[in-house]
Rosetta silent file (secondary structure, phi, psi, omega in degrees, C-alpha in Angstrom):
SEQUENCE: XXXXXXXXXXXXXXXXXXXXXXXXXXXXXXXXXXXXXXXXXXXXXXXXXXXXXXXXXXXXXXXXXXXXXXXXXXXXXXXXXXXXXXXXXXXXXXXXXXXXXXXXXXXXXXXXXXXXXXXXXXXXXXXXXXXXXXXXXXXXXXXXXXXXXXXXXXXXXXXXXXXXXXXXXXXXXXXXXXXXXXXXXXXXXXXXXXXXXXXXXXXXXXXXXXXXXXXXXXXXXXXXXXXXXXXXXXXXXXXXXXXXXXXXXXXXXXXXXXXXXXXXXXXXXXXXXXXX
SCORE:     score description
SCORE:     0.000 S_00000001
   1 L     0.000  131.197  175.148    1.002   16.601   -8.409 S_00000001
   2 E   -91.104  141.344 -176.107   -0.117   15.217   -5.084 S_00000001
   3 E  -112.819  106.076  174.715    2.632   14.521   -2.554 S_00000001
   4 E  -103.117 -178.813 -174.653    1.840   11.837   -0.044 S_00000001
   5 E  -141.050  160.487  172.509    4.346   10.412    2.522 S_00000001
   6 E  -137.696  151.146  178.672    5.277    6.968    3.991 S_00000001
   7 E  -160.494  146.925  169.086    7.047    6.080    7.205 S_00000001
   8 L   -79.022   95.050  173.191    7.783    3.104    9.440 S_00000001
   9 L   -78.844  131.971  179.106    5.758    4.207   12.447 S_00000001
  10 E  -136.047 -174.751  175.071    6.966    2.279   15.470 S_00000001
  11 L   -75.184    9.065 -178.971    6.735    2.533   19.313 S_00000001
  12 L  -123.711   -1.358 -169.232    9.731    4.872   19.207 S_00000001
  13 L  -107.869 -177.994  161.922    8.677    7.288   16.490 S_00000001
  14 L   -45.599  153.447 -179.532    6.263   10.257   16.096 S_00000001
  15 L   -87.358  155.006  172.365    2.788    9.140   16.833 S_00000001
  16 H   -56.592  -36.954  179.394    0.169    8.588   14.037 S_00000001
  17 H   -64.430  -45.108 -174.166   -2.028   11.406   15.455 S_00000001
  18 H   -64.311  -46.369  179.898    0.757   13.924   15.635 S_00000001
  19 H   -66.901  -44.010 -175.176    1.993   13.007   12.093 S_00000001
  20 H   -62.875  -42.330  177.505   -1.472   12.906   10.472 S_00000001
  21 H   -64.194  -41.343  174.953   -2.375   16.366   11.807 S_00000001
  22 H   -53.369  -57.168  179.173    0.940   17.832   10.652 S_00000001
  23 H   -53.118  -49.105 -170.620    0.564   16.332    7.125 S_00000001
  24 H   -68.712  -41.617 -175.762   -2.961   17.655    6.636 S_00000001
  25 H   -69.923  -29.642 -175.244   -2.158   21.170    7.992 S_00000001
  26 H   -86.260  -15.339  177.621    1.025   21.371    5.685 S_00000001
  27 L    99.965   13.601  169.400   -0.945   20.239    2.566 S_00000001
  28 L   -63.176  150.537 -173.317    0.377   16.771    2.058 S_00000001
  29 L   -83.392  -38.883 -172.741   -2.097   14.520    0.213 S_00000001
  30 E  -167.453  172.853 -172.190   -1.806   11.264    2.195 S_00000001
  31 E  -131.622  116.441 -177.602   -0.151    8.916    4.582 S_00000001
  32 E  -112.860  137.771  178.125    0.764    5.289    3.578 S_00000001
  33 E  -125.158  137.949  177.881    2.033    2.794    6.200 S_00000001
  34 L   -82.360  174.130 -174.674    3.892   -0.425    5.801 S_00000001
  35 L  -131.605  132.586  162.901    3.298   -3.815    7.452 S_00000001
  36 L  -149.851  113.604 -175.733    5.373   -6.416    9.256 S_00000001
  37 L   -70.669  -34.583 -179.428    3.542   -8.569   11.788 S_00000001
  38 L  -165.226  156.378  172.358    6.937   -9.842   13.098 S_00000001
  39 L  -121.765  103.146 -177.946   10.484  -10.362   12.037 S_00000001
  40 L   -55.458  132.494  176.296   11.937  -13.890   13.050 S_00000001
  41 L   -58.820  -49.390 -179.584   15.372  -13.505   14.495 S_00000001
  42 L   -89.776  100.917 -175.747   16.734  -16.610   12.870 S_00000001
  43 L  -144.679  153.398  178.747   16.156  -15.933    9.176 S_00000001
  44 L  -112.266   -5.858  179.502   18.073  -16.515    6.008 S_00000001
  45 L   -70.010  118.158 -179.715   16.236  -14.092    3.807 S_00000001
  46 L   -70.902  157.958 -179.482   18.625  -11.191    3.033 S_00000001
  47 L   -72.542  126.151 -175.949   17.431   -7.684    3.429 S_00000001
  48 L   -57.467  -28.078  179.655   16.508   -6.502   -0.281 S_00000001
  49 L   -86.503    5.167 -175.773   18.444   -3.239    0.160 S_00000001
  50 L    82.287  152.702  178.606   21.402   -4.895    1.304 S_00000001
  51 L    80.816 -166.680  177.746   23.204   -4.818    4.666 S_00000001
  52 L   -76.928  146.734  179.182   21.562   -5.334    8.071 S_00000001
  53 L   -64.028  125.715  174.141   17.873   -5.135    8.455 S_00000001
  54 L   -60.064  150.614  179.332   16.937   -1.734   10.034 S_00000001
  55 H   -56.078  -34.874 -169.855   15.357   -2.094   13.655 S_00000001
  56 H   -72.378   -7.581  170.154   12.098   -0.630   12.651 S_00000001
  57 H   -69.629  -30.728  171.903   11.042   -3.562   10.692 S_00000001
  58 L   -90.380    3.861 -177.333   10.542   -5.544   13.840 S_00000001
  59 L  -121.919   15.203 -173.125    8.927   -2.708   15.627 S_00000001
  60 E   -63.161  133.099  176.850    6.313   -1.621   13.000 S_00000001
  61 L   -74.147  157.441  174.231    2.912   -0.523   14.373 S_00000001
  62 L   -69.662  124.971 -175.022   -0.098   -2.282   12.879 S_00000001
  63 H   -58.231  -36.478 -178.068   -1.032   -0.150    9.877 S_00000001
  64 H   -67.575  -36.797  172.698   -4.811   -0.477   10.239 S_00000001
  65 H   -69.992  -43.044  178.563   -4.900    0.602   13.949 S_00000001
  66 H   -64.549  -41.678  177.454   -2.505    3.526   13.171 S_00000001
  67 H   -69.004  -34.040  168.887   -4.503    4.576   10.175 S_00000001
  68 H   -54.653  -42.504  172.966   -7.630    4.440   12.206 S_00000001
  69 H   -52.980  -50.759 -175.028   -5.977    6.987   14.583 S_00000001
  70 H   -65.470  -41.351 -178.216   -4.988    9.150   11.667 S_00000001
  71 H   -63.774  -29.550 -172.572   -8.478    9.036   10.164 S_00000001
  72 H   -74.801  -20.561 -177.956  -10.079   10.252   13.381 S_00000001
  73 L  -112.065   17.574 -173.811   -8.020   13.424   13.483 S_00000001
  74 L  -141.018  161.416 -179.898   -8.016   14.431    9.867 S_00000001
  75 L  -114.278  -36.766 -169.311  -10.689   15.351    7.264 S_00000001
  76 L  -124.782  -14.913 -177.146   -9.052   15.194    3.896 S_00000001
  77 L   -61.913  124.727  173.418   -5.717   13.268    4.257 S_00000001
  78 E   -72.741  152.584 -176.761   -5.873   10.031    2.219 S_00000001
  79 E  -128.269  136.705 -176.547   -4.847    6.874    4.088 S_00000001
  80 E  -152.717  166.357  173.271   -3.162    3.817    2.680 S_00000001
  81 E  -112.384  149.054 -179.832   -1.066    0.799    3.317 S_00000001
  82 L  -155.077   72.940   14.379    2.216    0.365    1.591 S_00000001
  83 L  -136.794  159.684  164.498    2.072   -2.419    1.615 S_00000001
  84 E   -77.539  134.888  177.083   -0.350   -4.968    3.118 S_00000001
  85 E   -87.580   89.784 -169.182    1.135   -8.407    2.957 S_00000001
  86 H   -63.822  -27.264 -177.511   -2.056   -9.899    1.666 S_00000001
  87 H   -72.826  -19.607 -169.402   -1.069  -13.693    1.734 S_00000001
  88 H   -93.933    7.879 -175.469   -0.381  -13.346    5.585 S_00000001
  89 L  -114.763  137.374  161.377   -4.064  -12.318    6.288 S_00000001
  90 L   -65.130  125.485 -172.929   -7.247  -14.096    6.719 S_00000001
  91 H   -72.830  -19.848  172.045   -9.289  -12.603    3.954 S_00000001
  92 H   -77.297  -35.312  172.393  -12.494  -12.414    5.712 S_00000001
  93 H   -63.905  -47.056 -177.870  -10.972  -10.508    8.603 S_00000001
  94 H   -63.548  -41.994  179.444   -9.048   -8.379    6.250 S_00000001
  95 H   -59.420  -46.167  179.632  -12.058   -7.486    4.135 S_00000001
  96 H   -57.038  -54.029 -178.212  -13.810   -6.329    7.353 S_00000001
  97 H   -56.629  -40.528 -177.312  -10.869   -4.190    8.491 S_00000001
  98 H   -67.646  -50.194 -179.800  -10.558   -2.544    5.019 S_00000001
  99 H   -58.305  -40.072  176.151  -14.212   -1.843    4.775 S_00000001
 100 H   -65.264  -43.041  179.171  -14.455   -0.462    8.146 S_00000001
 101 H   -67.915  -34.857  178.617  -11.530    1.926    7.813 S_00000001
 102 H   -68.948  -35.853  176.438  -12.732    3.041    4.495 S_00000001
 103 H   -61.842  -61.339 -173.143  -16.169    3.618    5.893 S_00000001
 104 H   -64.550  -26.202 -177.756  -15.114    5.463    8.986 S_00000001
 105 L   -86.545  -10.442 -179.612  -12.652    7.634    6.964 S_00000001
 106 L    85.491   38.497 -178.574  -15.205    8.755    4.525 S_00000001
 107 L    59.673   47.719  173.643  -13.689    6.564    1.595 S_00000001
 108 L  -103.568    9.540 -172.256  -10.079    7.827    1.978 S_00000001
 109 E   -95.859  136.367  172.367   -8.496    4.466    2.040 S_00000001
 110 E  -114.138  122.014  176.658   -6.055    3.019   -0.539 S_00000001
 111 E   -88.200   99.293  166.799   -5.126   -0.609   -0.390 S_00000001
 112 E   -85.341  113.466  175.916   -1.481   -1.067   -1.265 S_00000001
 113 E  -111.463  156.093 -178.215   -0.798   -4.784   -1.511 S_00000001
 114 E  -155.849 -175.111 -172.442    2.222   -6.898   -2.004 S_00000001
 115 L  -123.182    1.359  173.022    3.495  -10.416   -1.734 S_00000001
 116 L    81.756  175.085 -179.962    6.455   -9.833    0.669 S_00000001
 117 L  -137.794  -17.763 -171.750   10.131  -10.603    0.682 S_00000001
 118 L   -99.266  104.008 -176.192   10.760  -12.232    4.045 S_00000001
 119 H   -56.443  -51.584  179.963   10.343  -16.056    3.723 S_00000001
 120 H   -56.107  -48.901  178.658   10.508  -16.679    7.404 S_00000001
 121 H   -58.366  -44.763 -170.859    7.764  -14.174    8.358 S_00000001
 122 H   -72.183  -35.477  179.949    5.458  -15.630    5.633 S_00000001
 123 H   -59.708  -30.475  175.386    6.203  -19.177    6.730 S_00000001
 124 H   -70.820  -20.589  173.347    4.931  -18.453   10.187 S_00000001
 125 L   -87.970    1.301 -179.133    1.741  -17.435    8.639 S_00000001
 126 L    77.248   25.796 -175.573    1.567  -20.763    6.865 S_00000001
 127 L   -88.707  124.740  172.726    2.217  -19.209    3.462 S_00000001
 128 L   -75.233  120.552 -170.263    3.812  -21.531    0.821 S_00000001
 129 H   -59.755  -44.237 -177.954    6.384  -19.149   -0.646 S_00000001
 130 H   -71.603  -13.581 -177.386    6.155  -20.177   -4.362 S_00000001
 131 H  -107.042   10.783 -169.289    2.324  -19.843   -4.100 S_00000001
 132 H   -71.524  -24.369  178.396    2.063  -16.559   -2.524 S_00000001
 133 H   -74.247  -41.133  175.062    1.156  -14.583   -5.574 S_00000001
 134 H   -68.173  -33.089  177.496   -1.742  -16.957   -6.415 S_00000001
 135 H   -69.811  -38.306  178.075   -2.892  -16.937   -2.789 S_00000001
 136 H   -65.135  -42.446  173.322   -2.926  -13.186   -2.803 S_00000001
 137 H   -59.730  -43.708 -179.659   -4.979  -13.077   -5.999 S_00000001
 138 H   -64.044  -42.110  177.284   -7.392  -15.497   -4.563 S_00000001
 139 H   -65.607  -34.183  174.166   -7.759  -13.538   -1.354 S_00000001
 140 H   -66.176  -46.334  174.700   -8.463  -10.394   -3.217 S_00000001
 141 H   -49.980  -43.513 -177.346  -11.183  -12.177   -5.124 S_00000001
 142 H   -69.336  -35.583  172.884  -12.758  -13.382   -1.955 S_00000001
 143 H   -62.890  -38.056  178.414  -12.738   -9.942   -0.390 S_00000001
 144 H   -68.927  -25.238  176.746  -14.471   -8.501   -3.302 S_00000001
 145 H   -67.667  -41.971  177.451  -17.198  -11.063   -3.015 S_00000001
 146 H   -59.587  -31.170 -178.875  -17.736   -9.809    0.541 S_00000001
 147 H   -84.624   -9.478  176.789  -17.827   -6.296   -0.637 S_00000001
 148 L   -57.174  145.185 -174.348  -20.393   -6.907   -3.324 S_00000001
 149 L   -54.861  -43.220  177.943  -23.633   -5.027   -3.152 S_00000001
 150 L  -108.342  156.921 -179.030  -25.646   -8.352   -2.782 S_00000001
 151 L   -56.989  124.511 -175.762  -24.552  -11.491   -0.847 S_00000001
 152 L  -133.206  132.195 -178.113  -22.204  -13.267   -3.055 S_00000001
 153 L   -86.269  160.057  178.117  -20.490  -16.669   -2.558 S_00000001
 154 E  -146.065  130.421  167.826  -16.871  -17.302   -3.586 S_00000001
 155 E  -124.474  105.297 -175.662  -15.154  -20.560   -4.125 S_00000001
 156 L  -117.642 -176.090  178.180  -11.430  -20.334   -4.810 S_00000001
 157 L   -61.241  -41.773 -169.292   -8.245  -22.422   -4.790 S_00000001
 158 L  -111.102  -13.809 -178.383   -7.280  -21.382   -1.366 S_00000001
 159 L  -166.286  166.778  174.424  -10.531  -20.270    0.354 S_00000001
 160 E  -153.970  164.773  179.688  -14.157  -19.679    0.107 S_00000001
 161 E  -142.801  142.040  175.220  -16.960  -17.813    1.666 S_00000001
 162 L   -74.017  160.762  170.325  -20.751  -18.336    1.658 S_00000001
 163 L   -58.298  129.741 -172.512  -23.063  -15.679    0.361 S_00000001
 164 L  -135.212  158.353  160.070  -23.103  -13.331    3.362 S_00000001
 165 L   -83.509  131.467 -176.518  -24.270  -10.170    4.881 S_00000001
 166 L  -151.638   99.619 -177.052  -21.019   -8.199    5.285 S_00000001
 167 L  -129.378  157.184    0.127  -21.235   -4.467    6.098 S_00000001
 168 L   -78.185  174.691  178.409  -20.114   -1.904    5.840 S_00000001
 169 L  -111.183  144.717  174.355  -19.278   -1.817    2.157 S_00000001
 170 L   -63.702  151.201  176.759  -16.562    0.265    0.513 S_00000001
 171 H   -64.906  135.273 -175.120  -17.973    2.857   -1.801 S_00000001
 172 H    78.120    2.449  174.144  -18.324    1.388   -5.225 S_00000001
 173 H    91.363   -1.479  176.428  -18.000   -2.183   -4.117 S_00000001
 174 L  -160.546  176.683  167.199  -14.196   -1.929   -3.689 S_00000001
 175 L  -111.965  160.678  170.964  -11.288    0.317   -2.650 S_00000001
 176 E   -56.602  124.335 -169.431   -8.587    1.809   -4.682 S_00000001
 177 E  -123.412  121.101  175.457   -5.964   -1.089   -5.020 S_00000001
 178 E  -120.556  143.302  177.301   -2.281   -0.606   -6.023 S_00000001
 179 E  -107.362  127.618  178.850    0.155   -3.518   -6.158 S_00000001
 180 E   -96.117  155.453  175.261    3.764   -2.921   -5.082 S_00000001
 181 L   148.738  173.166  178.204    6.785   -4.806   -6.298 S_00000001
 182 L   -81.302  147.188 -178.564    9.467   -4.778   -8.965 S_00000001
 183 L   -50.509  141.014 -179.739    8.787   -4.520  -12.551 S_00000001
 184 L   169.200  161.486 -175.262    8.108   -7.811  -14.413 S_00000001
 185 H   -60.508  -41.602 -177.490    5.607   -9.788  -16.468 S_00000001
 186 H   -61.708  -56.131 -179.474    4.016  -11.574  -13.411 S_00000001
 187 H   -55.135  -42.123 -179.601    3.551   -8.439  -11.519 S_00000001
 188 H   -65.999  -39.158 -177.928    2.121   -6.456  -14.489 S_00000001
 189 H   -73.173  -21.864  173.587   -0.272   -9.148  -15.313 S_00000001
 190 H   -72.310  -40.922 -173.250   -1.707   -9.124  -11.714 S_00000001
 191 H   -62.895  -45.728 -178.187   -1.902   -5.381  -11.808 S_00000001
 192 H   -68.387  -31.238  176.908   -3.893   -5.564  -15.145 S_00000001
 193 H   -74.114  -47.882 -167.711   -6.226   -8.248  -13.866 S_00000001
 194 H  -136.312   11.221 -178.548   -7.333   -7.038  -10.423 S_00000001
 195 L  -122.847 -177.670  179.506   -5.812   -3.709   -9.408 S_00000001
 196 L  -104.730  -12.759 -175.605   -6.078   -0.011  -10.225 S_00000001
 197 E   167.643 -163.315 -163.911   -2.287    0.478  -10.585 S_00000001
 198 E  -127.198  139.354  172.565    1.234    0.078   -9.451 S_00000001
 199 E  -107.725   87.462 -177.268    3.286    1.179   -6.450 S_00000001
 200 L   -84.213  119.882 -168.817    6.859    1.044   -7.796 S_00000001
 201 E   -76.523  134.400  178.220    9.219    1.245   -4.802 S_00000001
 202 L    87.588  -36.288  178.704   11.843    3.973   -5.151 S_00000001
 203 L    76.319   29.484 -174.226   10.325    4.938   -8.531 S_00000001
 204 L   -93.214  148.743  174.876   13.434    4.116  -10.469 S_00000001
 205 L    70.344   20.274 -178.215   13.452    3.066  -14.160 S_00000001
 206 H   -71.955  -20.524 -175.907    9.930    4.122  -14.901 S_00000001
 207 H   -64.517  -34.033 -179.257   10.775    5.545  -18.230 S_00000001
 208 H   -87.758  -37.753 -165.323   11.491    1.918  -19.543 S_00000001
 209 H   -84.784  -31.985 -177.764    8.973   -0.052  -17.376 S_00000001
 210 H   -56.593  -49.747  176.617    5.911    2.265  -17.722 S_00000001
 211 H   -61.991  -32.102  173.182    5.308    1.698  -21.443 S_00000001
 212 H   -63.223  -47.901 -179.236    5.431   -2.078  -20.881 S_00000001
 213 H   -58.511  -42.009 -176.575    2.837   -1.884  -18.076 S_00000001
 214 H   -62.985  -38.386 -175.986    0.672    0.336  -20.200 S_00000001
 215 H   -73.113  -41.996  175.992    0.689   -2.206  -23.101 S_00000001
 216 H   -64.142  -33.499  174.374   -0.121   -5.112  -20.717 S_00000001
 217 H   -61.782  -59.748 -169.089   -2.961   -2.955  -19.265 S_00000001
 218 H   -62.302  -43.287 -175.877   -4.443   -2.104  -22.663 S_00000001
 219 H   -65.957  -25.505  177.050   -4.038   -5.671  -23.874 S_00000001
 220 L   -84.932    3.957  178.376   -6.131   -6.859  -20.842 S_00000001
 221 L    85.198   20.642 -175.425   -9.001   -4.499  -22.024 S_00000001
 222 L   -91.980  160.836  179.651   -8.430   -1.893  -19.399 S_00000001
 223 L   -76.249  125.993 -179.493   -9.040    1.756  -20.017 S_00000001
 224 H   -60.724  -32.898  176.374   -5.633    3.515  -20.492 S_00000001
 225 H   -63.697  -13.948 -173.229   -6.854    6.565  -18.612 S_00000001
 226 H   -95.230  -12.801  176.668   -7.574    4.536  -15.493 S_00000001
 227 L   -68.091  125.540  174.938   -4.075    3.214  -14.931 S_00000001
 228 E  -115.041  135.668 -179.058   -2.519    4.697  -11.938 S_00000001
 229 E  -122.745  116.747 -168.468    1.213    4.682  -11.099 S_00000001
 230 L  -128.304   99.204  179.774    2.261    6.080   -7.822 S_00000001
 231 L   -58.324  141.345 -168.251    6.217    6.013   -7.221 S_00000001
 232 E  -124.423  144.002  172.629    6.587    4.966   -3.540 S_00000001
 233 L    64.745   42.420 -174.051    9.224    5.577   -0.858 S_00000001
 234 E   -95.645  129.958  166.282   10.817    8.350   -3.047 S_00000001
 235 L   -83.023  112.719 -160.256   13.529   10.552   -1.829 S_00000001
 236 L   -82.682  159.533  162.747   12.523   13.793   -3.711 S_00000001
 237 L  -155.223  159.997 -176.219   14.296   16.343   -5.867 S_00000001
 238 H   -64.084  -39.964  177.882   12.798   18.873   -8.341 S_00000001
 239 H   -56.936  -43.676 -176.340   14.288   16.909  -11.280 S_00000001
 240 H   -68.489  -40.610  178.695   12.841   13.703  -10.195 S_00000001
 241 H   -62.232  -35.523 -176.389    9.374   15.134   -9.511 S_00000001
 242 H   -67.874  -45.966 -176.503    9.523   16.984  -12.898 S_00000001
 243 H   -57.546  -50.245 -179.975   10.474   13.628  -14.609 S_00000001
 244 H   -56.638  -43.636 -177.748    7.333   11.892  -12.980 S_00000001
 245 H   -67.204  -27.386  171.910    5.135   14.650  -14.212 S_00000001
 246 H   -68.597  -28.252  174.115    6.298   14.228  -17.725 S_00000001
 247 L   -80.512    3.705 -177.213    5.398   10.634  -17.506 S_00000001
 248 L    81.680   19.334  179.113    1.841   11.552  -16.437 S_00000001
 249 L   -87.097  130.157 -177.854    2.184   10.659  -12.855 S_00000001
 250 L  -116.052    6.038  169.009   -0.082   12.712  -10.472 S_00000001
 251 E  -140.275  132.172  179.278    0.869   11.148   -7.105 S_00000001
 252 E  -127.883  139.154  179.759    4.213   10.512   -5.513 S_00000001
 253 E  -102.905  120.623  176.349    4.828    8.956   -2.002 S_00000001
 254 E   -95.177  137.945 -178.663    7.741   10.594   -0.237 S_00000001
 255 E   -75.617  133.800  173.324    9.827    8.637    2.296 S_00000001
 256 L  -116.784  151.465  177.683   10.048    9.992    5.820 S_00000001
 257 L   -74.236  143.435  172.217   12.546    8.708    8.339 S_00000001
 258 L   -74.750   92.101 -168.551   11.543    6.277   11.008 S_00000001
 259 L  -153.927  179.532 -179.811   12.337    8.697   13.747 S_00000001
 260 L   -72.342  165.322 -177.804   11.169   10.887   16.705 S_00000001
 261 H   -49.733  -46.510  176.295    8.848   13.807   16.273 S_00000001
 262 H   -59.005  -44.329 -178.196   11.362   16.443   16.043 S_00000001
 263 H   -68.309  -53.040 -178.159   13.414   14.714   13.315 S_00000001
 264 H   -55.761  -41.346  176.446   10.225   13.933   11.218 S_00000001
 265 H   -61.424  -42.206  178.239    8.979   17.583   11.459 S_00000001
 266 H   -63.820  -31.062  178.012   12.289   18.789   10.212 S_00000001
 267 H   -73.294  -37.155  172.842   12.185   16.584    7.267 S_00000001
 268 H   -60.320  -38.486  173.472    8.552   17.868    6.537 S_00000001
 269 H   -60.025  -42.933 -177.542   10.047   21.292    6.645 S_00000001
 270 H   -69.291  -27.493  173.709   12.673   20.320    4.137 S_00000001
 271 H   -78.904  -14.455 -175.896    9.924   18.867    1.829 S_00000001
 272 H   -55.697  -35.215  174.265    7.839   21.935    2.015 S_00000001
 273 H   -63.097  -19.989 -179.900    9.177   23.606   -1.224 S_00000001
 274 H   -84.059   -7.742  170.639    8.064   20.659   -3.280 S_00000001
 275 H   -79.549  -13.233 -174.368    4.423   21.410   -2.236 S_00000001
 276 L   -68.609    0.000    0.000    4.549   24.797   -3.903 S_00000001
């Protein structure tokens, strides 16, 4: 089982370069970074985990810039977003960012995408909240048109692009794409339609939800062997990891604290036995 990590990197935490080097040297498989462009102070959306919203949400580094630094100082560490708020991006710009990072890293990039929870943040990006899933689907299709081997036009509900020269290209015409979010029919339909798998936050309840996703996946004509499920932001235990292994899961993303270098390195020391 591959063990990757995720962390809210901010202007107050360990740096991307220091963390990436440590992860690769210690044998961790990957680094995934979350995204929030900003957090409006006047907001009504409750924090999904309950209580006050942690300060790091409003201090998060841009994941693509931070992952670019991580790519430059590593050779094998995989790099991903967890998650990119796809509805909040111009898809032409985002397609270029993704393809460039994938190219410069030697095709080590995973696009973890999601639809968000903070209505005020999305509204400032001009996102109509009830249409954000359809918007994300449309933007993914437009990006794949730009990544196609030959110039390919796309005309969608929310955007379009002319047949264009757009380089570099991700290897194979796309990047590994995982969708984050809570189990449910809408999410599973999206995964089966245009993704490679699921990033279940926290990894709870997979014994019940995974068989449902597998049925939806197969009903969509997808190869059962190609479905990837990557429990995300997991606080590990031997029992939990053994349970994931029994479910056929081969990558788990462990949560690191949004903290200074010393604190993060101590947690990596604590996680070391799980790498054995």
């Amino acid at each position: 089982m591959r063990l990757s990590t995720t962390i809210f990197l901010t202007d107050r935490t360990v740096t991307p370069v220091r963390l990436a080097r440590e992860l690769e040297q210690r044998g961790f498989a990957g680094l995934y970074l979350p995204e929030h462009t900003h957090i409006p102070v006047e907001r009504t959306t409750p924090y999904p985990m309950g209580g006050e919203l942690p300060a790091e949400y409003g201090r998060t580094l841009d994941p693509f810039v931070a992952l670019g630094q991580a790519a430059a100082v590593t050779d094998s560490l995989t790099l991903g977003t967890g998650i990119t708020l796809i509805a909040q991006h111009d898809p032409i710009d985002l397609a270029k960012q993704i393809a460039t990072l994938d190219h410069l890293s030697g095709s080590r990039f995973t696009l973890g995408l999601g639809f968000g929870w903070n209505k005020e943040e999305a509204a400032d990006h001009g996102v109509e909240w009830t249409r954000r899933r359809a918007l994300g689907r449309d933007r993914m299709a437009l990006m794949r048109a730009l990544w196609a081997a030959e110039p390919t036009a796309y005309e969608g509900e929310f955007g379009s692009v002319r047949a264009s020269e757009a380089h570099p290209k991700p290897r194979g015409g796309s990047v590994r794409t995982l969708i984050g979010g809570a189990a449910g029919p809408k999410l599973f339909d999206h995964i089966a339609e245009y993704a490679d798998g699921w990033l279940p936050i926290g990894g709870g309840g997979l014994g019940e939800s995974l068989p449902v996703l597998r049925r939806v996946w197969q009903d969509a004509g997808r190869d059962p062997e190609e479905l990837q499920v990557v429990p995300y932001a997991v606080l590990p235990s031997q029992g939990k990891l053994a349970h994931y292994a029994e479910l056929g899961i081969d990558e788990v993303v462990l949560q690191l604290p949004s903290a200074d270098e010393g604190t993060v390195l101590r947690v990596l020391d604590e996680y070391a036995p799980y790498l054995a």
